[in-house]
MIROZA-896800 format. One line per 8 residues: number of its first residue (from 0); for each residue x, y, z of C-alpha. Coordinates in steps of 0.25 Angstrom, whole numbers, plus 2048, in hexadecimal, padded with zeros to 3 digits. Layout:
NUM> X:Y:Z | ...
This chain:
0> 1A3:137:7DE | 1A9:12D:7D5 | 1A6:11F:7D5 | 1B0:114:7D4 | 1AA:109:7D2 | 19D:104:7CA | 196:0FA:7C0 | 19D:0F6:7B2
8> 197:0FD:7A6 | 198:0F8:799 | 19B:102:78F | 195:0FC:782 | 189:0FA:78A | 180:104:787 | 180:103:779 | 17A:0F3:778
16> 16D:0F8:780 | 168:0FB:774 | 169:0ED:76E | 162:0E5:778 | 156:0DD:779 | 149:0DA:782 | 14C:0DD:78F | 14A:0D1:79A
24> 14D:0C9:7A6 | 155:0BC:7A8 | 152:0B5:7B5 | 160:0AC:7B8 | 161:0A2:7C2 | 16D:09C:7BC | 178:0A6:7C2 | 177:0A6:7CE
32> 174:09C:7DB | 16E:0A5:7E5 | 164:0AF:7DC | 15F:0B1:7CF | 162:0BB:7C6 | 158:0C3:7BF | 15E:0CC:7B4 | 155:0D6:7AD
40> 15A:0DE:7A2 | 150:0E9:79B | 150:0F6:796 | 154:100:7A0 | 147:109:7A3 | 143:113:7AE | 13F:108:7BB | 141:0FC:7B5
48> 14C:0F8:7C0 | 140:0FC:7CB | 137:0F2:7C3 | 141:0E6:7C3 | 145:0E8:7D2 | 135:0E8:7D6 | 132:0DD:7D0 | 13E:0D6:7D4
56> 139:0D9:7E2 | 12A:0D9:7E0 | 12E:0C9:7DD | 132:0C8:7EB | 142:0C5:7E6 | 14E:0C9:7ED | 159:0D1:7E5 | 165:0CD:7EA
64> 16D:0D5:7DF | 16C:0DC:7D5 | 174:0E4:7CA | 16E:0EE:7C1 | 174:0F4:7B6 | 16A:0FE:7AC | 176:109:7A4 | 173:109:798
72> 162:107:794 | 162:0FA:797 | 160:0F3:7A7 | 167:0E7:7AB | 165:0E3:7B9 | 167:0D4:7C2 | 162:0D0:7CC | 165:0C6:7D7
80> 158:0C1:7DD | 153:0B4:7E5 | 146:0B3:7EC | 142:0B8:7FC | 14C:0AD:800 | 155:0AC:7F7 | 153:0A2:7EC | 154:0A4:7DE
88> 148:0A6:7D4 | 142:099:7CF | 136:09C:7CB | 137:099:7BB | 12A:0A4:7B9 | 132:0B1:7C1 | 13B:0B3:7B4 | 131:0B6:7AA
96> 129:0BD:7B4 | 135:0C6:7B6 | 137:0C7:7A8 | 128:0CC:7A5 | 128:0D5:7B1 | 133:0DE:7AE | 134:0DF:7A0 | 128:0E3:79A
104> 12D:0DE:78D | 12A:0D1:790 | 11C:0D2:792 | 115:0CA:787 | 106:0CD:782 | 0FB:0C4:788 | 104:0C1:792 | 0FF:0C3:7A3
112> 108:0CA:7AB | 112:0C2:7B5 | 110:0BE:7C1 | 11A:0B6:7CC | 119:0B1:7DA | 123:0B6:7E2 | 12B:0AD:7EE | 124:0B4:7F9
120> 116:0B1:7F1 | 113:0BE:7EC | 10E:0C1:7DD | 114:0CA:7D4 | 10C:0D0:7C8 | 0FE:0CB:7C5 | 0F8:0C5:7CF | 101:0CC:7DA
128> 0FB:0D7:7E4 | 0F1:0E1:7DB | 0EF:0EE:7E0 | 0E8:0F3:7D5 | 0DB:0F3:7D8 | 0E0:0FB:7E8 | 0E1:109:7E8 | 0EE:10E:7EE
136> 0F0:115:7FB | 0FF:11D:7FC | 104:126:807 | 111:129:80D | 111:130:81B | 117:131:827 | 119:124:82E | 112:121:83B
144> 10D:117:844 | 0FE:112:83E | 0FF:119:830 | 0FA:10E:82A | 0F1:10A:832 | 0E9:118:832 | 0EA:116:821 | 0E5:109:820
152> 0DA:10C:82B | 0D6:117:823 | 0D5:10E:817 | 0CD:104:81F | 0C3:10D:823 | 0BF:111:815 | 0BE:104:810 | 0CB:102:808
160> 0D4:0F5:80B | 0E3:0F7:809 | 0E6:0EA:7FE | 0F6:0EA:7FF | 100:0F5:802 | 10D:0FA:807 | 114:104:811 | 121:108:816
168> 125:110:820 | 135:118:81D | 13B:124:825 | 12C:128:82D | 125:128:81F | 11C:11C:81B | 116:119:80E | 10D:110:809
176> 104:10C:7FE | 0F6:103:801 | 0EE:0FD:7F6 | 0DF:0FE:7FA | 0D3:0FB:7F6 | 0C4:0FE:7FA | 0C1:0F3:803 | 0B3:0EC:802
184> 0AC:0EC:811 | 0AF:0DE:818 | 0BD:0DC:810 | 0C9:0DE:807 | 0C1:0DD:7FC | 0C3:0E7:7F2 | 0B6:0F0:7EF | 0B3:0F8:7E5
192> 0BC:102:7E1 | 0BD:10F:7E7 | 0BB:11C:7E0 | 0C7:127:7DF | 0C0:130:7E9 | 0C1:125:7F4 | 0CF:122:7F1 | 0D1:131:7F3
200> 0C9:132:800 | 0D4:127:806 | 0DE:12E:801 | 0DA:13A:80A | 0D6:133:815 | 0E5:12C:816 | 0EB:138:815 | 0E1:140:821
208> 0E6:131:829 | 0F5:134:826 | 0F2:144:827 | 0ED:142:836 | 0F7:13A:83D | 104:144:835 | 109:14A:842 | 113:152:839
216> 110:15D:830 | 112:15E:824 | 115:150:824 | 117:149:817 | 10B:140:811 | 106:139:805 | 0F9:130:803 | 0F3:12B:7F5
224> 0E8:123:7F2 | 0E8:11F:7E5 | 0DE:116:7DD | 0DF:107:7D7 | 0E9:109:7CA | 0F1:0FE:7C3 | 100:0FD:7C1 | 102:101:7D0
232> 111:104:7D4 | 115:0F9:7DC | 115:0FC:7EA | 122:0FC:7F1 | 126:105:7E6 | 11D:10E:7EA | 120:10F:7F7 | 12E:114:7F3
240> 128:11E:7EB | 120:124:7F5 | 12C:123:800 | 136:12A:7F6 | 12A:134:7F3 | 127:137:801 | 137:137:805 | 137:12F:810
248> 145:12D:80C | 149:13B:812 | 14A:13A:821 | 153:133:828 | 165:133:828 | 16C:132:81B | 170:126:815 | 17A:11F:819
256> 187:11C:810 | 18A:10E:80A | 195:106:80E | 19E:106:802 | 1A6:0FB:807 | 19A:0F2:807 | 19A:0F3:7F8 | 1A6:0EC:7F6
264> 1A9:0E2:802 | 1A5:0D4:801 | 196:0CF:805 | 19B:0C7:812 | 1A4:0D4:816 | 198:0DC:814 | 18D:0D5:81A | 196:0D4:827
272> 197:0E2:824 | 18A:0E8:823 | 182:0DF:82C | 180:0EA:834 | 17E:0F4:829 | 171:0F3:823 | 16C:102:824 | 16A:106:815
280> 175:10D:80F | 177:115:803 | 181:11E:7FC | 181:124:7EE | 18F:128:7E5 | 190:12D:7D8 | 197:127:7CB | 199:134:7C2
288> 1A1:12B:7B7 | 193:125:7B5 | 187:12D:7BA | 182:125:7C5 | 17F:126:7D3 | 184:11A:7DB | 17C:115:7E7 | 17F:10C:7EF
296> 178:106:7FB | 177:0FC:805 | 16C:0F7:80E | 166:0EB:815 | 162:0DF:80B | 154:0DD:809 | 148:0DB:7FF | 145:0E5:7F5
304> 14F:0EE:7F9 | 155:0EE:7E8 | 146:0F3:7E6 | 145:0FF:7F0 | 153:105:7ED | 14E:104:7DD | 142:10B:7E0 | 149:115:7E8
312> 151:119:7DD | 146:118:7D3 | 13F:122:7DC | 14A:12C:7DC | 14B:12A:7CB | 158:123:7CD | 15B:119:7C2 | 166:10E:7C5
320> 16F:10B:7BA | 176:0FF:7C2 | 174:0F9:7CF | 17C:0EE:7D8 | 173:0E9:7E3 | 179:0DD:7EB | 178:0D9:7FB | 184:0D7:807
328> 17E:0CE:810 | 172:0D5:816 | 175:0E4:811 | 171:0E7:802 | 179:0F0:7F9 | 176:0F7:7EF | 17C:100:7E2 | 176:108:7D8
336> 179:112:7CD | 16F:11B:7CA | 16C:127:7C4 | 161:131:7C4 | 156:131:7B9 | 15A:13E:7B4 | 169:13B:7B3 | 16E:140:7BF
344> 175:137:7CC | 173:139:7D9 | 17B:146:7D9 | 17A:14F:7E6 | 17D:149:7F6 | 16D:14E:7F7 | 16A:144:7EC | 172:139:7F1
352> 16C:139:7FF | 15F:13A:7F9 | 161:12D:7F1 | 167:125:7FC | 15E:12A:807 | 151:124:7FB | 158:117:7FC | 15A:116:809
360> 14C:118:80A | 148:10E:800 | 14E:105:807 | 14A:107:814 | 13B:107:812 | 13B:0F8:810 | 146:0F6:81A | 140:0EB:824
368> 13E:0F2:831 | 134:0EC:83D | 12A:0E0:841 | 126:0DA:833 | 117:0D3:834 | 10F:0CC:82A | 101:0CE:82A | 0F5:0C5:823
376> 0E8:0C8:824 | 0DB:0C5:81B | 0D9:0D2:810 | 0CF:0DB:817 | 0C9:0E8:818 | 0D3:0F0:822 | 0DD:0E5:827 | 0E7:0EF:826
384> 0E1:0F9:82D | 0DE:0F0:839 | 0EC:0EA:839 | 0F3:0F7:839 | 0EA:0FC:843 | 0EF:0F0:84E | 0FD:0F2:84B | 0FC:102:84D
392> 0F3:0FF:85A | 101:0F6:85E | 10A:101:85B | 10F:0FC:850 | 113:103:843 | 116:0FE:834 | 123:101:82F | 121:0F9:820
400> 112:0F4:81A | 111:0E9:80F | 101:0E5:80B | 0FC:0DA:801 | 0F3:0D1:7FF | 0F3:0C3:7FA | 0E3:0BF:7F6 | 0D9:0C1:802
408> 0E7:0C2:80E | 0EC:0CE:811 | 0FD:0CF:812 | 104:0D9:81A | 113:0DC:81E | 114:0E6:829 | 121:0EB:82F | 11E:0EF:83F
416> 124:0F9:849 | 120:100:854 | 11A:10D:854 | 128:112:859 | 130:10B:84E | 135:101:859 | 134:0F0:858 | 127:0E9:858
424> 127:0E1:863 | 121:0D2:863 | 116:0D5:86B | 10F:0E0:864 | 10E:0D7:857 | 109:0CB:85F | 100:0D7:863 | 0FC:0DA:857
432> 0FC:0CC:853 | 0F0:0C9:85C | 0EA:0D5:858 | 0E8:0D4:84A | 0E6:0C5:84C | 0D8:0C9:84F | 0D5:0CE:842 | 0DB:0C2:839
440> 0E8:0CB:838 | 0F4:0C0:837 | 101:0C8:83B | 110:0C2:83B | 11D:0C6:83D | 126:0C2:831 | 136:0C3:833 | 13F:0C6:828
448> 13F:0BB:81E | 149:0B0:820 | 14F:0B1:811 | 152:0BE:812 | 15C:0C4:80E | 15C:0B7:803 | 168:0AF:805 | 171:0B0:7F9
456> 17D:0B2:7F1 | 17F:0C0:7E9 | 18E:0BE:7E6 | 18F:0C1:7D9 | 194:0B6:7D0 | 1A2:0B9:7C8 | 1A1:0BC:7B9 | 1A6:0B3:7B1
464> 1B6:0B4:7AD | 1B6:0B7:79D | 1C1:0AC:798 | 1CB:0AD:78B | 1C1:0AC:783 | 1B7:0B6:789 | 1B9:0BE:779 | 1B5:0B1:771
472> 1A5:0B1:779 | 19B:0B2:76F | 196:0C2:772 | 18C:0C5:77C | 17F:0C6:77A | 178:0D6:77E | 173:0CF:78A | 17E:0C9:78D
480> 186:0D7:78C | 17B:0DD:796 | 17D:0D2:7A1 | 18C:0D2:79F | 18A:0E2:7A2 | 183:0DF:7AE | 18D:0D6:7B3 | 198:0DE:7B3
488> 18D:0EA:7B9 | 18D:0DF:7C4 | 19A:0DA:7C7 | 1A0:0E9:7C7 | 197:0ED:7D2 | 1A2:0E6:7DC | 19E:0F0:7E7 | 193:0E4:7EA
496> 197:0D8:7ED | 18C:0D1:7F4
C-alpha cells in the first residue's frame, strides 16, 4: 500500500552526521507555557530511545508529546513533559541530572552518580530502592484467584521476606517478579546470605505450588529463582519481557482498526468524538518509497503509556526511525515508523496482526482496571503472605501488584476484583479493612488522582515566517541544522493536531 503522507526528510542530511559533536541534552523552559521541553540529541545506538523514555518515566513525568526523529546515525527526539499535575520542571538540579543520566559521555571521573527526588517523593539513582543484595523470584503462569498468595506463603514459610516487587495480570496469564531476601526470625531484617542450593530448593517448591493447582494440562508455566547480582533490569521492563516471551498477547479478537479521520480533525472535534472510544486501537500500513512500516494507534491517555508501546517494539526488534505522539482530550495517539532489525518491514498480514496484537497487549497490561488500595504496614517477615491471605479468604483477587519499601514501612499498590472478575463492593473492603486492622496492616482506597490527565496546552506553536531577508542570516550552526530538521519532521506530521 502506498503511503501519501509522512514526515520531511532533508536530503543533505545524512552527510553532516559525521561532523558533529558531543552528543547532549538541553532542558528549555523558555518555549513553551504549559510544559517543558527536553530535547536530547546523541548517537543513534541499539535501545537508547528505550533508555531516554524509562528515565523520563522512572522521574515520575508525564510526556505529553513527543517527536522522534533517528534516520541517518544520529537520534534526535523532544519531548513535551510537566509533573503528575501538570506543572513545568523547576528544579535547577533535574537538567544536569538528565544530562549525566543519559549520555554516558558526561560522566566525569571522581564524580558520584546522580540522584533526584521526584514530585511524588521517590528516589532515582543512588539512594533509590536497591535490590541488589535480594534475590529474584520470576514466574509467569496461569492466572488465578490466590496465586500470590500460595507463592508468598511458600516464601514465608522458609524464611525468606519479599523486600519489593511487581505483578500483573494480562489475557489469563500473570507474571510477576519478587525481590527476596532470607529473612532473620522476628523480622524484615536481612540474614545472612543464602547459598545457591537454597535458592534452588525455592525455585522447586514454587513451581510444585503452581504445578498443583494447574487444572489444565500441559498448561504453560515459568518460575526462576535467581541469585543477588548487580546491574538488575529494571522491573517493569522485565515484566514486558516475560509477558511477550510467555505470549500472552495471543488470545483474545483482533485488533481493532484506527480511526483515520482522528488523525487529521481538530482536538475539540475529536475529544467530542472519541469520548466513547477509548478501547486501544492499532493499524499498520506500508511506505515502499521509503522502507518503513507505519503504525498508527490510539488508546486511552494515561501514565507511562510512551514507555510500554516502546518496550513493545524493542521486544519484537523493531527500531523506530521517527515517532509523533500527541493526545485528543482523553484518547492518546500515537505514529511510528519502524523497521525490523534485519532490514525488513512488517511485510506479511500474519506479521502485521502479530505487531498490533503485542501492542495492544503492552498497553493493556497497565491499563487501570478494579478497586485500587493502598497498603502501609511495618517491614516484617511475611506481611505479604498474611495480607494476601485475608483478601483471598474475602474473595478477592489481584489484577496488578506494585511492592517497595521506604526505610522500615512497607508500601504496597494493589489493584482488587472479585474472584469472578465482578466489582468490589464496599463492604468486603470495610471487611478487609478490619481484618487486617488487627495485625497493624493500614489499608485505603485511593481514587484516581485529581491532576490526571495533566491539564495542558499541546497546540504546537507556528514556526516562524522567514522575512526578505531570510538569505542574509548569518549560516546555521550543525545544531541549529539538526533542530531545524526536527521541526520540519514535526510540523509535517499534520495528521496530529492535538
Amino acid at each position: 500500500m502506498k503511503y501519501v503522507s509522512g514526515p520531511y526528510f532533508e536530503p543533505d542530511f545524512d552527510p553532516l552526521l559525521d561532523r558533529f559533536g558531543t552528543p547532549g541534552v538541553v532542558v528549555d523552559n523558555e518555549t513553551r507555557e504549559d510544559c517543558t521541553l527536553v530535547k536530547v540529541d546523541s548517537v543513534n545506538r541499539d535501545g537508547v530511545l528505550l533508555e531516554m523514555v524509562q528515565l523520563l518515566t522512572d522521574l515520575d513525568l508525564v510526556i505529553s508529546k513527543s517527536y522522534i526523529s533517528s534516520d541517518g546515525g544520529w537520534l534526535m527526539d523532544v519531548f513535551h513533559v510537566t509533573d503528575q499535575i501538570g506543572r513545568k520542571l523547576t528544579d535547577p538540579s533535574l537538567p544536569e541530572f538528565i544530562q549525566r543520566a543519559l549520555v554516558p559521555s558526561f560522566h566525569r571521573a571522581g564524580r558520584p552518580s546522580p540522584k533526584f527526588t521526584t514530585c511524588l517523593g521517590n528516589v532515582v539513582g543512588p539512594g533509590g530502592p536497591d535490590v541488589s543484595d535480594c534475590a529474584a523470584l520470576e514466574f509467569t503462569v496461569h492466572d488465578r484467584p490466590g496465586l500470590l498468595s500460595s507463592i508468598t506463603s511458600v516464601l514465608a514459610d522458609n524464611g525468606c521476606h519479599v523486600a519489593s516487587g511487581q505483578a500483573w495480570t494480562h489475557n489469563g496469564r500473570a507474571a510477576g517478579v519478587l525481590y527476596v531476601t532470607a529473612s532473620a526470625s522476628g523480622g524484615a531484617a536481612a540474614a545472612p546470605p543464602m547459598n545457591p542450593g537454597r535458592w534452588a530448593r525455592i525455585e522447586r517448591l514454587v513451581n510444585a505450588v503452581v504445578d498443583a493447582r494447574e487444572n489444565v494440562t500441559g498448561e504453560r508455566r515459568w518460575v526462576r529463582a535467581s541469585e543477588p547480582v548487580q546491574g538488575r533490569v529494571h522491573t517493569e521492563r522485565r515484566l514486558h519481557q516475560l509477558m511477550h516471551d510467555d505470549r500472552d498477547y495471543e488470545s483474545g479478537p483482533a485488533p481493532t482498526p484506527v480511526d483515520d479521520e482522528l488523525f487529521s480533525m481538530g482536538e475539540k472535534a475529536a475529544t467530542a468524538r472519541t469520548a466513547r472510544r477509548a478501547e486501544t486501537r492499532v493499524s499498520i500500513d506500508g511506505w515502499e518509497e521509503r522502507g518503513y512500516a507505519v503504525v498508527k494507534m490510539t488508546s486511552r491517555d494515561r501514565p507511562r503509556l510512551l514507555f510500554d508501546t516502546v518496550c513493545a517494539l524493542t521486544d519484537m526488534h523493531y527500531v523506530v526511525f521517527h515517532a509523533t505522539v500527541g493526545s485528543q482530550g482523553p484518547l492518546a495517539i500515537q505514529e511510528y515508523y519502524i523497521r525490523h532489525k534485519d532490514g525488513r518491514t512488517v511485510d506479511s498480514n500474519a506479521e502485521r496482526q502479530k505487531v498490533a496484537r503485542c501492542l495492544v497487549a503492552a498497553v493493556e497490561r497497565r491499563a487501570t482496571h478494579g478497586m485500587r488500595v493502598e497498603v502501609r504496614a511495618a517491614d516484617r517477615s511475611g506481611l505479604l503472605s498474611d495480607f494476601t491471605r485475608v483478601l483471598r479468604e474475602h474473595g478477592l483477587s489481584l489484577l496488578r501488584v506494585e511492592l517497595k519499601r521506604h526505610k522500615d514501612e512497607a508500601v504496597g499498590i494493589f489493584y482488587l476484583v472479585t474472584d469472578t472478575g465482578g466489582e468490589v463492593r464496599s463492604e468486603a473492603v470495610r471487611a478487609v479493612q478490619t481484618r487486617v486492622a488487627e495485625m497493624d496492616i493500614s489499608l485505603n482506597i485511593v481514587k484516581e488522582a485529581p491532576g490526571w490527565p495533566p491539564v495542558r496546552k499541546t497546540s504546537v506553536p507556528a514556526p516562524p515566517v522567514g522575512g526578505p531577508q531570510a538569505q542574509e542570516r548569518p549560516r546555521p550552526s550543525l545544531g541549529t541544522l539538526l533542530w531545524s530538521h526536527l521541526g520540519k519532521l514535526s510540523n509535517n506530521f499534520s495528521s496530529i493536531r492535538s
